[in-house]
C-alpha positions in Angstrom: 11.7 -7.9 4.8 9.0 -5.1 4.4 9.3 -2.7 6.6 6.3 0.2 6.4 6.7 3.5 5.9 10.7 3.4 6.4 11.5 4.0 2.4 9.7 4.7 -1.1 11.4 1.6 -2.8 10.1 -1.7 -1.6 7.3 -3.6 -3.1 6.1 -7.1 -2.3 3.7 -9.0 -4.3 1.1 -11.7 -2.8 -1.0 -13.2 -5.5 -2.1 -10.4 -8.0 -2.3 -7.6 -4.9 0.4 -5.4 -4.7 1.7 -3.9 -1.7 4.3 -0.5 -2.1 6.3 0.8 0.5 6.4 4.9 0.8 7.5 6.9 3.9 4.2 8.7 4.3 1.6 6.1 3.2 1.2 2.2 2.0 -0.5 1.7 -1.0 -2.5 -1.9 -1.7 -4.2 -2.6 -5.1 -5.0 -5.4 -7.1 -6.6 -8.8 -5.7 -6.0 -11.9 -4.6 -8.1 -15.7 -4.7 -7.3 -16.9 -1.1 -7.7 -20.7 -2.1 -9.3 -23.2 0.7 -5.7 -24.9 0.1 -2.5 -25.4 1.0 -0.9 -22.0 -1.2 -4.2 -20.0 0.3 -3.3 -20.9 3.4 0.4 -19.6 2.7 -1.8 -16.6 1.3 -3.3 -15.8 3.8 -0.6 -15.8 6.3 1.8 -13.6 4.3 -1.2 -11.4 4.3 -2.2 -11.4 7.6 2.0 -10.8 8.6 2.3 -7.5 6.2 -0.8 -5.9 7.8 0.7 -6.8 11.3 3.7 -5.2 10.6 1.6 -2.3 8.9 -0.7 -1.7 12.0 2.1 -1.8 14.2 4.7 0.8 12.3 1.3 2.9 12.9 1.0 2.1 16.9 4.9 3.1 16.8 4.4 6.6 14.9 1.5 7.2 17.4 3.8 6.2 20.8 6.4 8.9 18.9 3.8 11.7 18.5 4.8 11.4 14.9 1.2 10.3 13.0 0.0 13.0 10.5 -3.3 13.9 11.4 -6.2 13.4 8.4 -5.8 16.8 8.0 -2.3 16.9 7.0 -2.5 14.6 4.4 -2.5 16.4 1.1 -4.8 15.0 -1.3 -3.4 13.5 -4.8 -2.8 16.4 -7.2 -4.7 15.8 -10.0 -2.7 16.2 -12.8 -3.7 18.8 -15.5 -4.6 17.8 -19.0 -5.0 19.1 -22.0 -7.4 18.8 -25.0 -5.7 17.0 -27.7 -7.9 16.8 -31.0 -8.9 13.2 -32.3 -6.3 11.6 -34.6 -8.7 9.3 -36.4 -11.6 12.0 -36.4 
């Protein structure tokens, strides 16, 4: 079972989106074709069960005083690169 923000290891996987489990943040990416049928319906209820459990792992940091404030959130280090000449120049 998924359980937000309790570990960096878990990933679950509903259609093409991708969901990743880390202890300070949930990451989504990709996308999904929720289908007027029977797997959409699925779909959409697998969906709709992950962001429940998401939205409530917040409402319990918030009852523990323990949500970062937007402030405290350190924004993605971008990595430094280097110039590399053109191989096929």
């Amino acid at each position: 079972m998924f359980q937000p923000y309790q570990n960096d290891s878990q990933s679950q996987q509903i259609g093409q989106l991708v969901i990743e489990n880390q202890q300070d943040k949930v990451t989504i990416y990709g996308d999904i074709d929720i289908y007027r049928s029977v797997s959409g319906l699925a779909q959409a209820r697998q969906l709709q069960q992950l962001l429940t459990q998401i939205v409530q792992g917040l409402e319990q940091y918030q009852t523990q005083g323990n949500l970062l404030l937007d402030e405290e959130i350190k924004p993605q280090q971008q990595s430094q690169s280097s110039q590399i000449d053109n191989p096929f120049a």
